[in-house]
MARMAR-854913 format. One record per residue (C-alpha): z, x, y. Coordinates in steps of 0.05 Angstrom, whole numbers, plus 5000, padded with zeros to 4 digits. Example, Ala and Ser with C-alpha at 12.3 -4.5 7.8 and 13.67 -1.06 7.14 Angstrom:
% residues 2
515652464910514352734979
This chain:
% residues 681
500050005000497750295064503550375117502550155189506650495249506649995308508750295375510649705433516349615475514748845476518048485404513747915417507948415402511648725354512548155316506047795321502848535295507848605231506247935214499048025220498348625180503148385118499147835116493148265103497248735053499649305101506649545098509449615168513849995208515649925289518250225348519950115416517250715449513051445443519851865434521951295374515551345343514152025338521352185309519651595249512451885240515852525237520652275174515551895142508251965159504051325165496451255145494950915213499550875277497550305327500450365398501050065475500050465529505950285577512450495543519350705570521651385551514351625521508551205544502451115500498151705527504052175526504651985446497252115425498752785464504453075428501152615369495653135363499553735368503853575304499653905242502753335205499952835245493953005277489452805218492952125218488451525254491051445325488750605356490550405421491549675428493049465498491648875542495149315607488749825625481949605616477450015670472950435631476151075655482750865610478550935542475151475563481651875572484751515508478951865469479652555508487252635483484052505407485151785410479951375349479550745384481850375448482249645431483549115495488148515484486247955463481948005394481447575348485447715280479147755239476048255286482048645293483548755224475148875222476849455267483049685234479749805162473650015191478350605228481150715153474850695118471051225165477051755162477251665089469751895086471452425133466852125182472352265239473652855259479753045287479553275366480854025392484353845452481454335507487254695558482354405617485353695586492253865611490354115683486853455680492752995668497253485712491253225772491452505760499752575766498553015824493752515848498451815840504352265876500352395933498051635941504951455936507151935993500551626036504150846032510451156049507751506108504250916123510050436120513850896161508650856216508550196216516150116227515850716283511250276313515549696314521650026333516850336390514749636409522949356406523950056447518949936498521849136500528449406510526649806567522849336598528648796590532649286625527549316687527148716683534948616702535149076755529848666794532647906771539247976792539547206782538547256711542847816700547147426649542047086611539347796603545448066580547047576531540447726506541248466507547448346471544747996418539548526403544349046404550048776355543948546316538949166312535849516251537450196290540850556321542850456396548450776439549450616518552351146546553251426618548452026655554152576640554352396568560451856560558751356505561050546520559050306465556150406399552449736350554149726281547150106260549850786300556750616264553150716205548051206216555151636236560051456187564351326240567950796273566550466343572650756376571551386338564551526374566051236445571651836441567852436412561652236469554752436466557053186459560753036398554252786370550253276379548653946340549854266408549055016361541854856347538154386393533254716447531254006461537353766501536254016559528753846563529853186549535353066594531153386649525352846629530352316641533152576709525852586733522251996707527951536688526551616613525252096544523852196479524352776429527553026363534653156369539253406316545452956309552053026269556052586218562852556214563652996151559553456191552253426154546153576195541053106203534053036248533052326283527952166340531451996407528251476462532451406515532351036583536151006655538050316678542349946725548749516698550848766726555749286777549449696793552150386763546950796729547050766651542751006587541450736525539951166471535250796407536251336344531851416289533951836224527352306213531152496142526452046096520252186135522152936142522452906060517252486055512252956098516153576060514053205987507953226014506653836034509254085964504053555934498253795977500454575954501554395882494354065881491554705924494555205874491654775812485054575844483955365862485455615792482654965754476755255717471954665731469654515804472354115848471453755912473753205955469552856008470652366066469151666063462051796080460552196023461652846063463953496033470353676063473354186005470254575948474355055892473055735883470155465821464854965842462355615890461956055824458155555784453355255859453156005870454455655938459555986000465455546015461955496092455155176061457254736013459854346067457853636097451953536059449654306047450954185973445253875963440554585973443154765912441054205868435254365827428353995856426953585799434153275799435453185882431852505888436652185830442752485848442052405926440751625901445851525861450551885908448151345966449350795915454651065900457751085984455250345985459350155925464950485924464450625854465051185806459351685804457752065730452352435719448953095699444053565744442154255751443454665803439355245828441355975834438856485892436456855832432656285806436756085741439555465727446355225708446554495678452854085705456353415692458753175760464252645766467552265825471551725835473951385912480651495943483350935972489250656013493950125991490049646035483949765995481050136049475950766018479451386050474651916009471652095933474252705893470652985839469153525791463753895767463154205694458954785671454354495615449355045605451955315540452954625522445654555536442655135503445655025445443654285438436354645454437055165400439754575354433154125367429054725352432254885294431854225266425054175285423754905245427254555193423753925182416854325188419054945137421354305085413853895097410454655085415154745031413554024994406254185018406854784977410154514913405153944914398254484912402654914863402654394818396254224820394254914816398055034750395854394721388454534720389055174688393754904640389554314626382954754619387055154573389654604534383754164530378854754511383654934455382954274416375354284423376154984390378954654325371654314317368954594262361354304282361954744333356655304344357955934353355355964430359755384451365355684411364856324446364055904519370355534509373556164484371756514559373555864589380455904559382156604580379156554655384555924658390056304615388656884677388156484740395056114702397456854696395257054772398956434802405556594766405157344789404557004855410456534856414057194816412357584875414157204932421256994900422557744894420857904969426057234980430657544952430158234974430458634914422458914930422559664918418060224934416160694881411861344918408161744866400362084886394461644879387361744894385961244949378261234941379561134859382960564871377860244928371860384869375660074811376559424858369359424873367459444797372458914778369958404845362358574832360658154781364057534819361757774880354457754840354857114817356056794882350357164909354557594950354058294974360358734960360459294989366359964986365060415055368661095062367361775105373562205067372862655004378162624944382063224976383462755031383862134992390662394956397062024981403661884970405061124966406260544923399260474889400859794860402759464922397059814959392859554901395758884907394158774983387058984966385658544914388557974947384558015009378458224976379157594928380457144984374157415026369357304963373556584955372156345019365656625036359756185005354456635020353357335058357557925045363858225039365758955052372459375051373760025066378660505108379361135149384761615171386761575237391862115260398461895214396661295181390860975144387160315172384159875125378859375132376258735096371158375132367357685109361357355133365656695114368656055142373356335193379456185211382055795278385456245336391155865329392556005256392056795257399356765258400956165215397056415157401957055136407556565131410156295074407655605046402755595103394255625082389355565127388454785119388654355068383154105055380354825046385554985000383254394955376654594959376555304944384255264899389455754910397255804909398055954996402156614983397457084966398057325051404457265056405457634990401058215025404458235091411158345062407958805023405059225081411459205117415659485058410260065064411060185138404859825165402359185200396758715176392258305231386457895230380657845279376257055263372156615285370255915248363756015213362756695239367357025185374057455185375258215187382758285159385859035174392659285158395660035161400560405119403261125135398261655118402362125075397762685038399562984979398363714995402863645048408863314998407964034961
């Protein structure tokens, strides 16, 4: 019985999943979160786990992770099944941490289970393979955290402009409510009642003190923002307030006031267990109900905004440090599409400076053929506000080309609002020469097994007709009303078929020692010009009966003729290309011959017969490969008698060539080291 783990902090799910699978024969086992599951998986391996993404503890993605680093467990089928993420991008991640499938909530139970055994059934066959998690995977993730940190830090700077703003706007309403007093002596009260209210009431900070520094009276926000007590800050005063040790601004600000009836600045103010802390100070000179000169100071504590900005600025270094030693390229833009930062690695793969890949001088770079697509898809892209994936080339100085897959995705604000894109690129070339080399090798493949079956399929019927001649003629040979004459025919019949039978097993013989590399060289002296004569005895009479002239053409004596080689080989390459010049040439002549030329020998066959295409002269010393096929049905032959003579030549040190044109004949030559006897002695 095939064991299930099921990961979800949601028993609902839970139960609904156990009960599914036992009903379909599973055994199950649950638990409520990554750190849970991994310790039972740990214990007691499953066949298949099954897990949500958001978890306390461990999530989901966090599991597959440390999933695929256990050697227990990483060949163990990992399914997400989750009705929380469904944008593309969430699969697509699943499946880079090694994740086998991402299913989205709801499915039906038949389709589920479909999926399930399908999962189990295409591991079992081996037909998944487990993923090599790349280290690029975990600068990734470390990004995307970097990446939600730093939106978070944008809405909390956001917020806290917004409530600057409205404590600027209460400020500036204050102050003008105070104005407003000193003019309307008649609605002094009303105003103060007012003023009152706001005060006691306030979401900040205010103090109304005197010129000099002598507080009257505190609200219950200051109170707070203090630790202290009323009574406690109207003694103490302004000075007793203040961080008097470290605060250049003071006096500036107090100057402000004296000259223009009102300031603002940082100011850095005291508790009461003596703790530091920066606010923002707005303060304002006005007029009481007696008409004595007064201030109000409105405090703000800076100390969440000053962290806030500091978390920032780590953020923005933490994502500087990774983005400059990330090893794929990286860039962000503004909400135009404009380049506004590039890595040191998107420079080493554009071959690009820093300076022109901004704005739009990226685009120089991308190769010609690809700049129309990718400059579309990048303006679609702008209109959208969508994700962008795709690959392109770019261009080097030096004129190669490096293959990329470019990714970006927008930035926005919690409003909605598009703020930018950020994106990487990722050097592909390898990627792409291999999948090049791959193609070609198939390619080499398929064609090498069609010669191949080619080959098998003219062998056969190559063996078969001597083997039927030989057979055939052999029964008519028991006849005794045979005469002598026919007797004596069928007898030559028989042995020219028992010899061309012979001839195509040397061949196969031959050609599956050279395979196999176990050709050797045996040097001993031989008479070159012997050997060229006893061919021309042995072709004549063929040569005759086809009514073709044969002809042997030498300028060297004996003396010179006397080498040191491999006679048989040397013999075999002659009589192969001699045979096949007398084969293929219907009428004319055929001559051979050779001559020294300063250390080797050059040998020559030349036919007046059908020719042979440009375009095979290098096909045709290949194995399995003739010239075509319907010539080789016409005039018979196994295909490796060339091949057979160019390995041949090569064990002996030489080359072999071929100079043709169709219906104008073919002059073969090849060479082999010119070693003379006299000199071996």
């Amino acid at each position: 019985m095939k064991l299930v783990l099921i990961v979800d902090d949601i028993k609902e799910n839970l139960y609904l999943l156990e009960s599914l699978l036992k009903g379909y024969g599973y055994a199950t086992v649950s638990a409520n979160d990554g750190a849970e599951a991994l310790g039972l998986a740990l214990k007691n391996p499953p066949d298949i786990i099954i897990s949500d993404i958001l978890m306390p503890v461990m999530d989901g993605y966090s599991l597959c992770r440390e999933w695929k680093k256990e050697e227990t467990l990483r060949n163990i089928p990992f399914v997400f099944y989750t009705a929380t993420y469904t944008h593309p991008k969430d699969g697509e991640f699943a499946l880079s941490l090694g994740a086998d499938r991402f299913i989205i909530k709801p499915q039906e139970p038949e389709d589920f289970m479909a999926i399930i055994e399908q999962v189990l059934s295409e591991f079992r066959n081996g037909k998944i393979q487990v993923l090599q998690t790349h280290e690029s995977s975990e600068v990734t993730l470390l990004k995307e955290y970097n990446e939600t940190l730093i939106r978070k830090m944008e809405d909390r700077m956001l917020k806290s402009e917004e409530a600057e703003k409205k404590i600027r706007i209460y400020a500036s309403q204050l102050e003008t409510e105070v104005e407003h007093r000193k003019k309307i002596a008649q609605t002094l009260k009303e105003s103060e009642e007012k003023y009152r209210s706001i005060f006691e009431n306030s979401g900040i900070a205010i103090l109304l003190t005197a010129p000099d520094g002598k507080i009257f009276s505190a609200n219950d926000f200051a109170c707070k923002l203090f630790d202290r007590t009323e009574e406690e800050i109207i003694r103490i005063g302004r000075d007793g307030l203040i961080d008097s040790s470290n605060n250049p601004h003071l006096s500036v600000l107090l100057d402000q006031r004296k000259r223009v009836g009102h300031a603002k600045g940082e100011l850095a103010l005291i508790k009461k267990d003596g703790s530091r802390f920066l606010t923002e100070v707005s303060s304002v000179i006005f007029l009481d109900k007696d008409g004595n000169e007064r201030t109000s100071m409105v405090i703000r504590d800076l100390t969440e905004q000053k962290k806030a900005e500091e978390a920032l600025r780590e953020s923005e270094l933490r994502f500087r440090i990774l983005a400059e030693s990330a090893p794929v390229g990286i860039f962000t833009t503004d909400a135009n599409g404009s380049t506004n930062y590039v890595n040191p690695r998107w420079c080493e793969i554009s071959k690009l400076s820093y300076e022109e890949a901004m704005g739009s001088g990226w685009i120089k770079a991308i190769h010609p053929d690809d700049l129309d697509s990718i400059t579309l898809n990048w303006q679609q892209t702008n209109l959208s506000n969508i994700g962008l994936k795709s690959e392109y080339r770019f261009t080097h100085p030096d004129g190669s080309v490096a293959w990329v897959i470019g990714q970006a995705v927008p930035q926005k604000n919690e409003k909605g609002d598009l703020m930018g894109y950020i994106g990487t690129i990722t050097d592909i070339t390898e990627r792409k020469e291999m999948e090049d080399d791959l193609i070609s090798a198939k390619e080499k493949a398929i064609e090498s097994d069609r010669l191949k079956t080619t080959f098998l399929q003219n062998i056969s019927h190559e063996i078969r007709t001597p083997l039927n001649s030989i057979v055939g003629f052999s029964r008519l040979l028991s006849e005794e009303e045979l005469s002598p004459e026919e007797r004596a025919n069928y007898i030559d019949i028989v042995e020219q078929s028992n010899d061309h039978l012979l001839s195509i097993i040397a061949d196969i013989i031959n050609i599956a020692t050279i395979e196999a590399g176990q050709a050797k060289l045996q040097e001993k002296e031989i008479n070159i010009n012997a050997i060229c004569q006893l061919l021309s005895n042995q072709f004549k009479t063929k040569a005759e009966k086809q009514n073709i002239a044969l002809t042997f053409e030498t300028c060297n004596h004996d003396n010179e003729a006397l080498i040191l080689t491999d006679g048989t080989k040397l013999a075999q390459i002659l009589t192969n290309l001699i045979g096949n010049a007398i084969k293929f040439t219907k009428n004319g002549s055929v001559s051979f011959g050779y001559q020294i030329d300063n250390d080797k020998l050059v040998f020559f066959i030349q036919d007046t017969g059908i020719g042979i295409t440009p375009e095979m002269h290098q096909d045709i010393f290949k194995r399995f490969r003739q010239v075509e096929s319907s010539a080789t049905r016409q005039f018979g032959g196994s295909g490796l008698g060339l091949a057979i003579s160019k390995a041949n030549v090569e064990l002996l040190g030489g080359q072999i060539w071929v100079e043709s044109e169709i219906g104008k004949g073919s002059k073969f030559y090849f060479t082999i080291p010119y070693k003379p006897a006299s000199q071996a002695e």
